[in-house]
C-alpha positions in Angstrom: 2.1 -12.8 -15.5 5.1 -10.4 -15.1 4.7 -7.6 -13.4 5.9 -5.2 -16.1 3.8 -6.7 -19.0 0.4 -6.8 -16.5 1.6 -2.5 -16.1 2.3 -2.6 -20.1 -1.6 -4.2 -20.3 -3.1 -1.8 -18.1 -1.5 1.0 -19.7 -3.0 -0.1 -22.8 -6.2 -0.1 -20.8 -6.8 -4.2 -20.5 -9.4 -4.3 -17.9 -8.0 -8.0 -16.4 -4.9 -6.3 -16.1 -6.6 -3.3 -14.2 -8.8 -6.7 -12.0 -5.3 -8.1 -11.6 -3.3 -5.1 -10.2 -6.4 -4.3 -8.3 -6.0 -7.4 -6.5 -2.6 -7.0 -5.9 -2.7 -3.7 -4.2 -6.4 -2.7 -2.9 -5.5 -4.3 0.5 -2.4 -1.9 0.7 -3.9 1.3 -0.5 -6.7 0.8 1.6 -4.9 0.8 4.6 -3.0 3.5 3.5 -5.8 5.9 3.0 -7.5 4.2 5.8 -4.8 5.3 8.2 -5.0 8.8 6.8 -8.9 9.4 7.3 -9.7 6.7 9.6 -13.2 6.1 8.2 -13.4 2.7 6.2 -16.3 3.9 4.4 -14.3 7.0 3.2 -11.2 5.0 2.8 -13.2 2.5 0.7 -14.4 5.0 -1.9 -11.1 7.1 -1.9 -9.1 3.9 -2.8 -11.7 3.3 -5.5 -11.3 7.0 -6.8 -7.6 6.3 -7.1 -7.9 2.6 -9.1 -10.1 4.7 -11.5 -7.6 7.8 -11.6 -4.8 5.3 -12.5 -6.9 4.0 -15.1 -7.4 7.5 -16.6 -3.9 8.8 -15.8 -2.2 5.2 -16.5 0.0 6.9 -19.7 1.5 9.3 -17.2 2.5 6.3 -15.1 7.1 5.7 -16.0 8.8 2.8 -14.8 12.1 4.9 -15.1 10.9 7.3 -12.5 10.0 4.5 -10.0 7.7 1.5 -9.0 4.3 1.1 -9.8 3.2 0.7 -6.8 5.1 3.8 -5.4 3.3 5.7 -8.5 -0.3 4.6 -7.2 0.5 5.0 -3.4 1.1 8.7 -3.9 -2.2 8.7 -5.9 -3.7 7.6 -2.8 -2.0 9.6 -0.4 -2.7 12.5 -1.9 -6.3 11.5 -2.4 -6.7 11.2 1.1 -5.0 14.2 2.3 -6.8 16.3 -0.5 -10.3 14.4 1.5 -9.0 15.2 5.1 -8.2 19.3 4.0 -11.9 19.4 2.8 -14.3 21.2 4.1 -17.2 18.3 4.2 -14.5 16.0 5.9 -13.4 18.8 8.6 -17.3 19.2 9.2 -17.9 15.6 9.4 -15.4 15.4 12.0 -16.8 17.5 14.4 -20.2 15.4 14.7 -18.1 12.1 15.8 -19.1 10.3 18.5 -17.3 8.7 21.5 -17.4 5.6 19.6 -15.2 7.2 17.1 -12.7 8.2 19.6 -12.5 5.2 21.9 -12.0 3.5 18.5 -8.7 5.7 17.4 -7.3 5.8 20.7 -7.3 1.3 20.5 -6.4 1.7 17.1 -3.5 3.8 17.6 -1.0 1.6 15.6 -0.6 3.8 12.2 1.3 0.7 10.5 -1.9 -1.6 11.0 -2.3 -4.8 9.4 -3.5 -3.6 6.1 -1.0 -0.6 5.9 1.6 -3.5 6.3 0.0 -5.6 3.5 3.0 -5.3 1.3 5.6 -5.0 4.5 6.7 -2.4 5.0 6.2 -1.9 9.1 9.3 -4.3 8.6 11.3 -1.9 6.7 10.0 0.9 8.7 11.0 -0.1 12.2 14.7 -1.2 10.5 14.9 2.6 10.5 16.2 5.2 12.8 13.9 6.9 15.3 13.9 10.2 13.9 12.9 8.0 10.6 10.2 6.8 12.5 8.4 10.0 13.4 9.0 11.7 9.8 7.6 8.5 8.0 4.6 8.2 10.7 3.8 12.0 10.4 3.9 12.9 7.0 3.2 9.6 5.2 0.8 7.4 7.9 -1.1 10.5 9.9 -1.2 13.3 6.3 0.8 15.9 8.1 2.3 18.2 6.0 6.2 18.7 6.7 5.7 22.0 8.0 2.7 20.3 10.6 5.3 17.7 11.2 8.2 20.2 12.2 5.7 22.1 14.6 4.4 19.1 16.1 7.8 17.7 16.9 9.1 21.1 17.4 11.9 20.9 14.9 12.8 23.2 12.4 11.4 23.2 9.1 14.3 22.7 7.2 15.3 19.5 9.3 12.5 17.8 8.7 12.8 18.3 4.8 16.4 17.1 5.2 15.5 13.8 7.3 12.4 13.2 5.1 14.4 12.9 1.8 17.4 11.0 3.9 14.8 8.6 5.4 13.5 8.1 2.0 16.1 7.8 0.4 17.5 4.9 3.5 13.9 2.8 2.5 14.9 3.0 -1.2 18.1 1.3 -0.7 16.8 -1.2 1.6 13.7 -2.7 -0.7 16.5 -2.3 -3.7 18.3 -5.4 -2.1 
């Protein structure tokens, strides 16, 4: 089924439609999230929070303002930043044990196998460096731009800059 009719369908709140673009995309947003909390359990339920949001929210979804997929990856990445700025999650985080940390130091890689589900570590690496370290920062590790400009000690207002040219420089390349 086309893509834009299975969207249409689960708009008009088809539940094989909703199975279908479930299917399609779990993989991805789960390793989005994932790489934002780095808890699978967490991850797991946040990326099922933001299936059920889209179903709630699916009217406020336009093709004319981007892809679907874009549409329900900022649902998630939001989700997930919204779970790391809580206070249960910050609390959480202090009672980790050294299995936790010799885990995040192997898995270090913030465009793992599931983030790269739909490939974007391809289109990602074709970038710049500076590209690089805004994408990884703000969209992979949850930093806010102004967390990103301190940790790479770089003005605010550069990082703004770069973040919409970077954007804008992925856009182009998955229009092709």
């Amino acid at each position: 089924m086309k893509l834009e009719i299975l969207i249409k369908k689960f708009q008009e709140k088809d539940a094989k439609a909703f199975e279908s673009l479930y299917e399609m995309y779990n993989e991805s947003i789960f390793g989005v999230v994932n790489t934002i909390v780095r808890n699978e359990d967490i991850a797991a339920e946040i990326m099922q929070d933001v299936f059920i949001k889209a179903w709630n929210k699916s009217d406020n979804y336009n093709a004319k303002k981007g892809r679907f997929f874009t549409w329900l990856l900022n649902i998630a990445r939001n989700a997930a930043i919204d779970k790391t700025r809580s206070k249960s999650f910050k609390n959480a985080q202090q009672n980790h044990d050294i299995d936790f940390f010799v885990h995040s130091i192997e898995t270090n890689d913030s465009l793992d196998e599931k983030t790269n589900a739909i490939g974007i570590k391809e289109y990602v690496n074709k970038l710049a460096d500076k590209c690089k370290k805004i994408i990884h920062y703000i969209y992979f590790k949850g930093y806010t731009q102004k967390e990103t400009a301190e940790t790479l000690e770089i003005p605010l207002g550069t990082v703004k800059t770069r973040n919409r040219n970077c954007i804008s420089e992925l856009r182009k390349m998955l229009e092709v």
